[in-house]
OpenMM code with the backbone's topology and positions (N, CA, C; nanometers):
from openmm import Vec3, app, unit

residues = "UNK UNK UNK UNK UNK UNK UNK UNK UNK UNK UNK UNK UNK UNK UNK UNK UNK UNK UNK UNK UNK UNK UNK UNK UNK UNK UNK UNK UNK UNK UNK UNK UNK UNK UNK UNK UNK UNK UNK UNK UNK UNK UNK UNK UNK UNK UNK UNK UNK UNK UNK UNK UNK UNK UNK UNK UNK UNK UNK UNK UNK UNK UNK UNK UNK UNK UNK UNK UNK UNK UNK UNK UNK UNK UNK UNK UNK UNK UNK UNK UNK UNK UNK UNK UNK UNK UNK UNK UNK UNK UNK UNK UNK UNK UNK UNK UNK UNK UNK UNK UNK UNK UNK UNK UNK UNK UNK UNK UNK UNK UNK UNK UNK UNK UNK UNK UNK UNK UNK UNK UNK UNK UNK UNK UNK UNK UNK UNK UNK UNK UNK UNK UNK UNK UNK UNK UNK UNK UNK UNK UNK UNK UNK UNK UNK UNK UNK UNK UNK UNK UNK UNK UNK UNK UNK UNK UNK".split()
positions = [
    Vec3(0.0823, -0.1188, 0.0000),
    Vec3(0.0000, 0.0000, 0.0000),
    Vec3(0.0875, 0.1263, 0.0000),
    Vec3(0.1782, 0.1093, 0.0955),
    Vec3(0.2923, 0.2469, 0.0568),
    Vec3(0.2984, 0.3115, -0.0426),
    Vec3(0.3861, 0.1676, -0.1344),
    Vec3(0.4631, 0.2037, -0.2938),
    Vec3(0.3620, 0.2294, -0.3488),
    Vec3(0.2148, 0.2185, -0.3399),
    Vec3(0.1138, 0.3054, -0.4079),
    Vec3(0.0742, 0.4074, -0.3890),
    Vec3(0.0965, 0.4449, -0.2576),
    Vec3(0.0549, 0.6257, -0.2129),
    Vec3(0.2262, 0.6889, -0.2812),
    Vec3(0.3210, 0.6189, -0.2731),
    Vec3(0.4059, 0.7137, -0.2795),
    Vec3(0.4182, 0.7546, -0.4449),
    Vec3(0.3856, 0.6003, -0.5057),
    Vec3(0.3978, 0.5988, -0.6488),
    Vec3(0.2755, 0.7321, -0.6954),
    Vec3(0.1540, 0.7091, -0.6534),
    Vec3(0.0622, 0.8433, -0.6504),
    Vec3(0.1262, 0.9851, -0.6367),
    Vec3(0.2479, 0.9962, -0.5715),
    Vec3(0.2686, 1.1232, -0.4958),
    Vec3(0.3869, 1.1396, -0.6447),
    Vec3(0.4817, 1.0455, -0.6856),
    Vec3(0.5869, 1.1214, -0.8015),
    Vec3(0.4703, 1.0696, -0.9201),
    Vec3(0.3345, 1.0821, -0.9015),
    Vec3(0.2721, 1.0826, -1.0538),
    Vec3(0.2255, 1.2515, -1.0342),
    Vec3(0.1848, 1.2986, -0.9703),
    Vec3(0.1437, 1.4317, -0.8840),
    Vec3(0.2661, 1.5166, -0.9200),
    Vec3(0.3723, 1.4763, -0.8584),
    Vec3(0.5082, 1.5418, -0.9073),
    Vec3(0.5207, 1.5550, -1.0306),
    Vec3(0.5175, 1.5062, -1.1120),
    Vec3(0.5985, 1.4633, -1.2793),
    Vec3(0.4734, 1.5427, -1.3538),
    Vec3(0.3253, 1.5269, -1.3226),
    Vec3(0.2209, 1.6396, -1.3988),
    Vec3(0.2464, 1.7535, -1.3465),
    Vec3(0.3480, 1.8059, -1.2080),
    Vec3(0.3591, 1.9470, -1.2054),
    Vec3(0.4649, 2.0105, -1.2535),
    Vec3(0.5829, 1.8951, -1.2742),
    Vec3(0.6911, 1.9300, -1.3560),
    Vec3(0.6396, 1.9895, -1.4635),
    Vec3(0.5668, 1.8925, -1.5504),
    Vec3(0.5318, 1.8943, -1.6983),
    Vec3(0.4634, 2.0435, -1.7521),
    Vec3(0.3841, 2.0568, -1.6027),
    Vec3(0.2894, 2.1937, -1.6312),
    Vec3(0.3590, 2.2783, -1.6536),
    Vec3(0.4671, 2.2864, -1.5967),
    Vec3(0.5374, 2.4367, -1.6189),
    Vec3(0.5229, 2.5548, -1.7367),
    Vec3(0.5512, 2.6489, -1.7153),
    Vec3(0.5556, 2.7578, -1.8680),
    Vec3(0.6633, 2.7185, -1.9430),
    Vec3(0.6699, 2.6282, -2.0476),
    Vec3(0.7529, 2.6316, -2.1294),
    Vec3(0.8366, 2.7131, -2.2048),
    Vec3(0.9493, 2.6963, -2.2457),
    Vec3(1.0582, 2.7916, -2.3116),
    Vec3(1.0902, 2.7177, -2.4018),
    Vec3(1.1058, 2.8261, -2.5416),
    Vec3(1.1524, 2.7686, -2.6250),
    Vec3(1.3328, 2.7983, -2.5870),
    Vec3(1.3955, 2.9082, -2.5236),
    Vec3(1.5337, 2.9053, -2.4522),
    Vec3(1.5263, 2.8016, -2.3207),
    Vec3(1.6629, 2.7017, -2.4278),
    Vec3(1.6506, 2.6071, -2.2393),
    Vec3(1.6541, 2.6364, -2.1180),
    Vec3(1.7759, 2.7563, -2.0957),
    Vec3(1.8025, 2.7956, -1.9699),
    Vec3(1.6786, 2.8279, -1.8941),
    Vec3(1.6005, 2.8724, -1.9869),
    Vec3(1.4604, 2.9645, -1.9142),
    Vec3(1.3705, 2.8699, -1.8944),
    Vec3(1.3746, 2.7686, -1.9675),
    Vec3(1.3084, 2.6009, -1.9277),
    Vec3(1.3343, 2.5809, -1.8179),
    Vec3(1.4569, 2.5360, -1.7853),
    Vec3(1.5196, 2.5184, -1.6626),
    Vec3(1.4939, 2.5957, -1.5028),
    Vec3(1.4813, 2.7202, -1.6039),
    Vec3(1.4355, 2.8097, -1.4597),
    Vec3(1.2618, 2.7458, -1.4194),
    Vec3(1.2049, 2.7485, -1.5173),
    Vec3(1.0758, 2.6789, -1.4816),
    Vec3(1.0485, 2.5583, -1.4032),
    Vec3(1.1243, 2.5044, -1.5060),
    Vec3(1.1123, 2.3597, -1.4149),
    Vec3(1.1924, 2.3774, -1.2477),
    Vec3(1.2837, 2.4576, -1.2600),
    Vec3(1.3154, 2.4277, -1.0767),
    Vec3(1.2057, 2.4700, -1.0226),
    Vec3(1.1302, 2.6288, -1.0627),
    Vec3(1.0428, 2.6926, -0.9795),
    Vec3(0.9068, 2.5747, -0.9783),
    Vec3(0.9120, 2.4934, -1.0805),
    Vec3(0.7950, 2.3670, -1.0111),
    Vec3(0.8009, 2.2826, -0.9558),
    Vec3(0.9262, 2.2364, -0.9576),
    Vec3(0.9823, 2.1488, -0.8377),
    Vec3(0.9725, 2.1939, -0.7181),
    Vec3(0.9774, 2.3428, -0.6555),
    Vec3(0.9965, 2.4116, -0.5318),
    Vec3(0.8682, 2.4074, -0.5368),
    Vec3(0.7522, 2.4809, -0.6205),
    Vec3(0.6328, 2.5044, -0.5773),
    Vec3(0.5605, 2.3503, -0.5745),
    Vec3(0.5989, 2.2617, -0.5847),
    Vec3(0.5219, 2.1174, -0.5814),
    Vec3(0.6141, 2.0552, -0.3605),
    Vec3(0.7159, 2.0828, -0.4112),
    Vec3(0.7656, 2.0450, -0.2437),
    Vec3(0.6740, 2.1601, -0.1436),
    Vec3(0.6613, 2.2437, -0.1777),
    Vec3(0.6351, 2.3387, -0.0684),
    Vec3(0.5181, 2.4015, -0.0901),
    Vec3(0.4278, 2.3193, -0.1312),
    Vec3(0.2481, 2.3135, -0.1323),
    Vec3(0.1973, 2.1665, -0.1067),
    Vec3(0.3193, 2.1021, -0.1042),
    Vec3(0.2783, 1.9222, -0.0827),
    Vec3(0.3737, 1.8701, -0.0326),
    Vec3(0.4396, 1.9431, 0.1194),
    Vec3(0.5250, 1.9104, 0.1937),
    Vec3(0.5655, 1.7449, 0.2421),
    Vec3(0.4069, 1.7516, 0.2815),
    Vec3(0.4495, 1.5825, 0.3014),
    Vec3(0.4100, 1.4565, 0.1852),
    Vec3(0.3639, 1.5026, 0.0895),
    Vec3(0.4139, 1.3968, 0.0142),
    Vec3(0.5222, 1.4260, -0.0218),
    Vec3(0.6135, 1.5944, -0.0498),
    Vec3(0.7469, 1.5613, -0.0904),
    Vec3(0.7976, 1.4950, -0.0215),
    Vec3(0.8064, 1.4743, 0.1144),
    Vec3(0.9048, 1.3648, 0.2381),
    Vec3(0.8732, 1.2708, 0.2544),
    Vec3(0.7047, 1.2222, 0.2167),
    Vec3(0.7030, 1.0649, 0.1752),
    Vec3(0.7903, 1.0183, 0.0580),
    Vec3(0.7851, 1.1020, -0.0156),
    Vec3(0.8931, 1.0350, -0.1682),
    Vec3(0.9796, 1.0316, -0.1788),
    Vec3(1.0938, 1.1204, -0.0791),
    Vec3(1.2293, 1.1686, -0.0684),
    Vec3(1.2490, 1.0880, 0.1100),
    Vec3(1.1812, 1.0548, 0.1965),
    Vec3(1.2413, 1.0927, 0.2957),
    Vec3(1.1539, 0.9578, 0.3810),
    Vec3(1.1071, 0.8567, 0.2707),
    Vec3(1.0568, 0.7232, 0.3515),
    Vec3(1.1636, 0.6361, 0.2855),
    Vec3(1.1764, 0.5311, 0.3764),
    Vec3(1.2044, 0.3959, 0.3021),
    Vec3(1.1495, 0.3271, 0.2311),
    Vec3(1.1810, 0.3219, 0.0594),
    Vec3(1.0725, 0.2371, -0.0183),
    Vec3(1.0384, 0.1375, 0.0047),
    Vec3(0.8989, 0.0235, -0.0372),
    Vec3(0.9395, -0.0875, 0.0230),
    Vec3(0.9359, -0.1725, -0.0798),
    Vec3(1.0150, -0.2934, -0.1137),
    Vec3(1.0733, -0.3857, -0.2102),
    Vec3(1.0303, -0.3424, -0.3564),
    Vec3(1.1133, -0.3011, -0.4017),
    Vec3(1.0940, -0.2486, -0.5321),
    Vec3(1.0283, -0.3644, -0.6457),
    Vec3(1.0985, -0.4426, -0.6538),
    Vec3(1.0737, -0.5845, -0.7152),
    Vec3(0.9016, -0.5743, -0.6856),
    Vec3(0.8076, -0.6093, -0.5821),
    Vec3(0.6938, -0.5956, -0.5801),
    Vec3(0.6006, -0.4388, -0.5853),
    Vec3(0.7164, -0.3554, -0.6662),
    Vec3(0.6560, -0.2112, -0.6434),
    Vec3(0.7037, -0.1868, -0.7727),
    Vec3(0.7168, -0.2235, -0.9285),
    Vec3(0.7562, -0.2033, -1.0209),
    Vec3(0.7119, -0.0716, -1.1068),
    Vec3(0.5752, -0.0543, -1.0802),
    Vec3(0.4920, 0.0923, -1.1059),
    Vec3(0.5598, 0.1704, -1.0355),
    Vec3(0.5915, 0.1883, -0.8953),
    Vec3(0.6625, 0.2703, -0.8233),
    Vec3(0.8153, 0.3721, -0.9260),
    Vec3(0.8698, 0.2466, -0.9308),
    Vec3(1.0233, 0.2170, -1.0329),
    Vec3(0.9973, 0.3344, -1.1340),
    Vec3(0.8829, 0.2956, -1.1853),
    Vec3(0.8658, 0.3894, -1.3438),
    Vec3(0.8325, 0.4760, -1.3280),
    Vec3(0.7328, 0.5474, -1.2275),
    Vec3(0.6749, 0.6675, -1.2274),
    Vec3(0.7558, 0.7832, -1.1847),
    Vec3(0.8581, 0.7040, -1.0611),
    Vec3(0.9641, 0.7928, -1.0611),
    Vec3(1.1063, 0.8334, -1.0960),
    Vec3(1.0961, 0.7433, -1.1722),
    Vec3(1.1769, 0.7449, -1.3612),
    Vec3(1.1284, 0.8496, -1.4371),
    Vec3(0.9953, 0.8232, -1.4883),
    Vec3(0.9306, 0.9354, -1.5330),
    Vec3(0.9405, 1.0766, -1.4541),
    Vec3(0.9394, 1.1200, -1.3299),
    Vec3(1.0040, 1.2446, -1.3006),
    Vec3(1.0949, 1.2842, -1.3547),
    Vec3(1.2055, 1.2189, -1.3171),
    Vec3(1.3918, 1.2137, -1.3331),
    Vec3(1.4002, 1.2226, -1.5084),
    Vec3(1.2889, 1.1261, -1.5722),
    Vec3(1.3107, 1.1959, -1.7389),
    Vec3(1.2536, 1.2808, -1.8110),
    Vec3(1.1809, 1.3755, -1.6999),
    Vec3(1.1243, 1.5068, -1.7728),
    Vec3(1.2799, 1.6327, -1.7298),
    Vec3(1.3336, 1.5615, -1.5926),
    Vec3(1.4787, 1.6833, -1.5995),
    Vec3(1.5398, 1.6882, -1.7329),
    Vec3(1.5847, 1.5129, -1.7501),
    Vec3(1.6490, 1.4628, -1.8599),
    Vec3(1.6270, 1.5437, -1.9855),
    Vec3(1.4850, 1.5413, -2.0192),
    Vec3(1.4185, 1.6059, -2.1412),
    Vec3(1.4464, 1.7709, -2.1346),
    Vec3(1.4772, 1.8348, -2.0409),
    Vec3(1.4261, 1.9441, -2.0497),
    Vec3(1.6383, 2.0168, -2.0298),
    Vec3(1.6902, 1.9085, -2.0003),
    Vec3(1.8819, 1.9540, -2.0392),
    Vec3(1.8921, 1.8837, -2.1235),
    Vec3(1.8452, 1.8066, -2.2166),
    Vec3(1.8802, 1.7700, -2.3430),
    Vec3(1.9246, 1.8640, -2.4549),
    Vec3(1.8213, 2.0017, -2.4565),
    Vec3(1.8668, 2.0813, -2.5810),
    Vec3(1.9749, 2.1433, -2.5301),
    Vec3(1.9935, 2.2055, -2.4035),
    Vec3(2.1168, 2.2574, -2.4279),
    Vec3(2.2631, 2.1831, -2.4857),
    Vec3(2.2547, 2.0688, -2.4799),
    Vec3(2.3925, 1.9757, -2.4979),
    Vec3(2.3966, 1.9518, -2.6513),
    Vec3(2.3045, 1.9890, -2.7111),
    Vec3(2.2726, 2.0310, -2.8816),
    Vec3(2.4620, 2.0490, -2.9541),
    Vec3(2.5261, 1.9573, -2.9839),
    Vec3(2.6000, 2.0162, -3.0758),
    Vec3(2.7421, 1.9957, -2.9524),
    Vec3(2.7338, 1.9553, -2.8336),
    Vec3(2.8702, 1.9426, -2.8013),
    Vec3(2.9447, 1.8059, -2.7426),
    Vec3(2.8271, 1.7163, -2.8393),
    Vec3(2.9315, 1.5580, -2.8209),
    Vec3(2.8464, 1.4761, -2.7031),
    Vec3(2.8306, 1.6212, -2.5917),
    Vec3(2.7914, 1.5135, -2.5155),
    Vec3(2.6988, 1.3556, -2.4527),
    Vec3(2.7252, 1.3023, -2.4163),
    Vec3(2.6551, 1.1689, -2.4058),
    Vec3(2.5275, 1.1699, -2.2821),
    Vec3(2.4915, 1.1135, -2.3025),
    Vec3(2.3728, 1.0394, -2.1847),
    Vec3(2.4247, 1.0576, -1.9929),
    Vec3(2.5500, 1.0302, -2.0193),
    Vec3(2.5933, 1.0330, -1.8543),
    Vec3(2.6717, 1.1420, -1.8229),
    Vec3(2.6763, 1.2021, -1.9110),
    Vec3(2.6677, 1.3757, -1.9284),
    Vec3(2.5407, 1.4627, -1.8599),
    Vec3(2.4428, 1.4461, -1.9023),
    Vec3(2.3246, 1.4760, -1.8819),
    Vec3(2.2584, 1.4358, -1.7781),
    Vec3(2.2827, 1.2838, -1.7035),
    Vec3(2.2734, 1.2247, -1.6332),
    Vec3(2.3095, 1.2982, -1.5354),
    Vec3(2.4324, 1.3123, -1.5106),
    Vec3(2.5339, 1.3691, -1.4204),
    Vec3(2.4670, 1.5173, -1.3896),
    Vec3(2.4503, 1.5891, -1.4970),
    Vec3(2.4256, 1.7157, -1.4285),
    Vec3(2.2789, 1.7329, -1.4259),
    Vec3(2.2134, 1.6277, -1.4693),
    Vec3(2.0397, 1.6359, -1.3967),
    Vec3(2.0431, 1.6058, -1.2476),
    Vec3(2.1675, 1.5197, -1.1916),
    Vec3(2.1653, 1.4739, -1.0310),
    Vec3(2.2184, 1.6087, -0.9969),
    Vec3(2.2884, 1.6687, -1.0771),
    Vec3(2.3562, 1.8372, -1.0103),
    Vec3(2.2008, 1.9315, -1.0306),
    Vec3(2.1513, 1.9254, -1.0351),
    Vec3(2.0383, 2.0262, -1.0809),
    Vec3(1.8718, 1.9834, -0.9698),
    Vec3(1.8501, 1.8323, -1.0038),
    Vec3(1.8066, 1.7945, -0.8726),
    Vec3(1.8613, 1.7974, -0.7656),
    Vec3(1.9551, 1.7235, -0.7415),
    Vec3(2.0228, 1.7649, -0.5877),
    Vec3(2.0360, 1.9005, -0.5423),
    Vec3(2.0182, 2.0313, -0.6309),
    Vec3(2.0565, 2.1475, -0.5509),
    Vec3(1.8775, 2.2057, -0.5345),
    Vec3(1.8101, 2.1823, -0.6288),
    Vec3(1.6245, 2.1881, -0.6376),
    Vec3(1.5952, 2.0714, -0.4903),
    Vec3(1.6317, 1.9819, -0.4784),
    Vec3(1.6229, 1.9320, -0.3533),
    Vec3(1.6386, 1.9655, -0.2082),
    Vec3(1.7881, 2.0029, -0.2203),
    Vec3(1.8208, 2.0735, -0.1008),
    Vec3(1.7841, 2.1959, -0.0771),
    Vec3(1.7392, 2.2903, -0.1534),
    Vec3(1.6295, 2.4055, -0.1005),
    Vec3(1.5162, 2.3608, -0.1478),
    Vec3(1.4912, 2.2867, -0.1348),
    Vec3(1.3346, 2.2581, -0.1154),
    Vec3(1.3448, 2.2091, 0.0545),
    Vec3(1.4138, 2.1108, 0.0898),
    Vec3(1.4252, 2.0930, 0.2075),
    Vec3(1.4683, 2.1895, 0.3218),
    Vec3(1.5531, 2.2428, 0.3287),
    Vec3(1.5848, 2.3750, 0.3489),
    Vec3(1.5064, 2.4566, 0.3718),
    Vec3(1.4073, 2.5272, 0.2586),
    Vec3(1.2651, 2.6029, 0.2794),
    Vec3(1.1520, 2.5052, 0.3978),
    Vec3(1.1640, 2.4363, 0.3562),
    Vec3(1.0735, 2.3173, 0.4463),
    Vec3(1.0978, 2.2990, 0.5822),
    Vec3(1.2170, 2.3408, 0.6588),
    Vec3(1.3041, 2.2709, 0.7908),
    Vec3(1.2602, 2.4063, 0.8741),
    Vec3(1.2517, 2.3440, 0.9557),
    Vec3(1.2140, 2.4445, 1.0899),
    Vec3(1.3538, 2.5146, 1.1797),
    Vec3(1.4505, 2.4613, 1.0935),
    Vec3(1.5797, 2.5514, 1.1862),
    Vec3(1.6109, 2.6175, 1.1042),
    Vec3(1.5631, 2.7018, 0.9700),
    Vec3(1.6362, 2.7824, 0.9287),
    Vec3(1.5232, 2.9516, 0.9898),
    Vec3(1.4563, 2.9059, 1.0654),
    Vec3(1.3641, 3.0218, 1.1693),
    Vec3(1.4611, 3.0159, 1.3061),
    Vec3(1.5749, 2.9608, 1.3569),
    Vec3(1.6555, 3.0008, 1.3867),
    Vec3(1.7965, 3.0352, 1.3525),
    Vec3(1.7784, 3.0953, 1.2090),
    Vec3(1.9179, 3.1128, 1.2234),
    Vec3(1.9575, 3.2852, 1.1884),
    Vec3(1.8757, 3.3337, 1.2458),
    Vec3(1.8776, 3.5089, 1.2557),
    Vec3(1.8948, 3.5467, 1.1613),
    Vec3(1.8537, 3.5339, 1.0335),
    Vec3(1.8347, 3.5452, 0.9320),
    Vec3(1.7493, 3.7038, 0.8900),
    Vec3(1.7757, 3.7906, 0.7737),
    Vec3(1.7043, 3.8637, 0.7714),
    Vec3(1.5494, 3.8227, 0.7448),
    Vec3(1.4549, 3.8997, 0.7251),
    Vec3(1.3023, 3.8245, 0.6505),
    Vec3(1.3750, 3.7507, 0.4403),
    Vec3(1.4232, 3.8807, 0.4364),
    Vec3(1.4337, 3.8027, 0.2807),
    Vec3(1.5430, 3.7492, 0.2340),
    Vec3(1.6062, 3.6817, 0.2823),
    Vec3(1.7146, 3.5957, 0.2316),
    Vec3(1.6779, 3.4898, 0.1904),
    Vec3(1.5750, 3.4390, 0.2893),
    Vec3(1.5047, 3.2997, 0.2107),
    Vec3(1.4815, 3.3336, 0.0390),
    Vec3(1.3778, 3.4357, 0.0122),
    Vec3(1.3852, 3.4884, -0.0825),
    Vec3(1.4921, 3.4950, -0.1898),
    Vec3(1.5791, 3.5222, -0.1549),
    Vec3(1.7318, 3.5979, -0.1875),
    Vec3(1.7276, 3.4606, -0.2290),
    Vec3(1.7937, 3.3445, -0.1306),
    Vec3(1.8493, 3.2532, -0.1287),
    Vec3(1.8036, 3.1362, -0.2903),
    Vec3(1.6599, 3.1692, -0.2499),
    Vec3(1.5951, 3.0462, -0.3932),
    Vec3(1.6291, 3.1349, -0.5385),
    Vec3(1.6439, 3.2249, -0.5070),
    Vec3(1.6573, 3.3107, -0.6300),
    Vec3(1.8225, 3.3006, -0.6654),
    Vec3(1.9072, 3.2916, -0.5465),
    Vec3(2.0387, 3.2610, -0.5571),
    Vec3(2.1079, 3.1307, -0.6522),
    Vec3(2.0228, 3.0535, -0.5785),
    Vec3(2.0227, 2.9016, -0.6084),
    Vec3(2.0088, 2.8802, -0.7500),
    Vec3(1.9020, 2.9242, -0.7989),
    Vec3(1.8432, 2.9260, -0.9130),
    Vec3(1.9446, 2.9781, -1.0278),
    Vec3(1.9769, 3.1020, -1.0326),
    Vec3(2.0495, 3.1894, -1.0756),
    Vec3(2.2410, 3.0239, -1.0506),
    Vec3(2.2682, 3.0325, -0.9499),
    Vec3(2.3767, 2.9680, -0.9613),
    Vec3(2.3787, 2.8466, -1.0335),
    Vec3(2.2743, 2.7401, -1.0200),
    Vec3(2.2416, 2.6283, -1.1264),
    Vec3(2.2467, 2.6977, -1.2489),
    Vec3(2.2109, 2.7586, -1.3019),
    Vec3(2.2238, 2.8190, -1.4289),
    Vec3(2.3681, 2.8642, -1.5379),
    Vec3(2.4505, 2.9318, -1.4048),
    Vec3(2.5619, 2.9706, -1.4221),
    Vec3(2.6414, 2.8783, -1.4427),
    Vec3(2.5966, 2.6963, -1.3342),
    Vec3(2.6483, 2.6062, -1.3532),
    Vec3(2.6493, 2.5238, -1.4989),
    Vec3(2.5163, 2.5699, -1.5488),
    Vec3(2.4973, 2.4693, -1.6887),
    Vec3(2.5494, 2.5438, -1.8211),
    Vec3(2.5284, 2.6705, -1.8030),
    Vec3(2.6116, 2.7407, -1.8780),
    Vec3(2.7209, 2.7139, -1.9052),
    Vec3(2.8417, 2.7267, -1.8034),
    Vec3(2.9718, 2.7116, -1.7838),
    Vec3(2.9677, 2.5632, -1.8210),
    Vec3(2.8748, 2.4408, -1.7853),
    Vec3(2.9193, 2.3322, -1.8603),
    Vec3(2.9091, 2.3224, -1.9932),
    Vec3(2.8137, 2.3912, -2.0402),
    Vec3(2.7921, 2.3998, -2.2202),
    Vec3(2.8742, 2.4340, -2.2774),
    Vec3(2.9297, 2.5383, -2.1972),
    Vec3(3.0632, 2.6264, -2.2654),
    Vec3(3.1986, 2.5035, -2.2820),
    Vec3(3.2413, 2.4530, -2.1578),
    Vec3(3.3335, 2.3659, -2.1470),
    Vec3(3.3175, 2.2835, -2.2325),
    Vec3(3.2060, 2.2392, -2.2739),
    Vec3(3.2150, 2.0901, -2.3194),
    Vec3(3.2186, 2.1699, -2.5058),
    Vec3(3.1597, 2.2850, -2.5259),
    Vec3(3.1471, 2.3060, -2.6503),
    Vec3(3.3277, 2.3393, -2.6767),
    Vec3(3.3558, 2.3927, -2.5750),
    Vec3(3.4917, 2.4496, -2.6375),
    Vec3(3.6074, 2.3490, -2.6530),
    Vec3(3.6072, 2.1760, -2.5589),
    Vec3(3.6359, 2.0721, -2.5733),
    Vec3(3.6294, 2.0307, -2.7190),
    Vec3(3.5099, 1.9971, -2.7438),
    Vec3(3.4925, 1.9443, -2.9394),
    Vec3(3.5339, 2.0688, -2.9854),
    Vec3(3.5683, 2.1654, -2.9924),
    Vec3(3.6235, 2.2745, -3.0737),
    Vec3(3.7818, 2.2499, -3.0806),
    Vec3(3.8257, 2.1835, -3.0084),
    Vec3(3.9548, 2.1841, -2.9772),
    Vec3(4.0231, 2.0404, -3.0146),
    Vec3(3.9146, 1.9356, -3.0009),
    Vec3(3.9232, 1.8163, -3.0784),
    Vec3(3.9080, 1.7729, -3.1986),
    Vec3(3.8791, 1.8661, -3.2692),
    Vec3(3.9012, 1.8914, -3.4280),
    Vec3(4.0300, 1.9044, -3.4933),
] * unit.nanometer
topology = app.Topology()
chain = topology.addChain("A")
for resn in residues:
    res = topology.addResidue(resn, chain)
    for name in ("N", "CA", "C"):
        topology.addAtom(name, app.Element.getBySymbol(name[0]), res)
């Protein structure tokens, strides 16, 4: 019964990914899709920590589970695909920096979510500041990898 509420909870996830305002510029894709990842953790707190923050239970008898939250993880996939347009890169390329892009959409989502960052004397808008920081720095991050990897095959010619 779990792996079915939870499998319910990344089908919930993956239609709010999807909703997002689309861009035909990836980067600005990207910005979307984090801001629905944040607004899906932090309007559906606890199913985000049922999905992130239970122990699954036997996958093998939870195979729907497996896929649906596959299907999350390959709408990131889909949505850093165009930027890598033209610079060689492979699958575990993309791979790699969809876990860099979730993992940092994760950790301020959790972060926004945690009850000790109301102690940490914080001004009112840094939280603010902070997701906007985040956001802005993932960006800078995928950039700078596009660049690297484009200027790599430029150089391997």
């Amino acid at each position: 019964m779990l792996a079915e509420v939870i499998r319910r909870c990344f089908r919930r996830f993956t239609v709010a990914l999807n909703s997002r305002n689309r861009s035909d510029d990836p980067i600005e894709d990207m910005r979307a899709l984090g801001t629905s990842y944040l607004g899906f953790a932090l309007q559906n707190p606890l199913e985000y920590r049922l999905m992130f923050g239970t122990p699954w239970p036997q996958v093998e008898a939870s195979p729907d589970l497996v896929i649906d939250s596959r299907h999350s993880f390959n709408v990131l996939r889909e949505a850093l695909t165009p930027l890598y347009a033209g610079t060689g890169a492979g699958a575990d390329v993309i791979d790699a920096d969809a876990m860099f892009v979730w993992s940092s959409m994760h950790g301020l989502a959790t972060i926004l979510q945690s009850q000790v960052m109301q102690h940490m004397d914080l001004k009112p808008n840094v939280m603010q500041l902070a997701t906007a920081n985040v956001m802005q720095m993932v960006d800078l991050a995928l950039v700078a990898r596009i660049s690297a990897l484009s200027s790599a095959k430029l150089l391997a010619r």
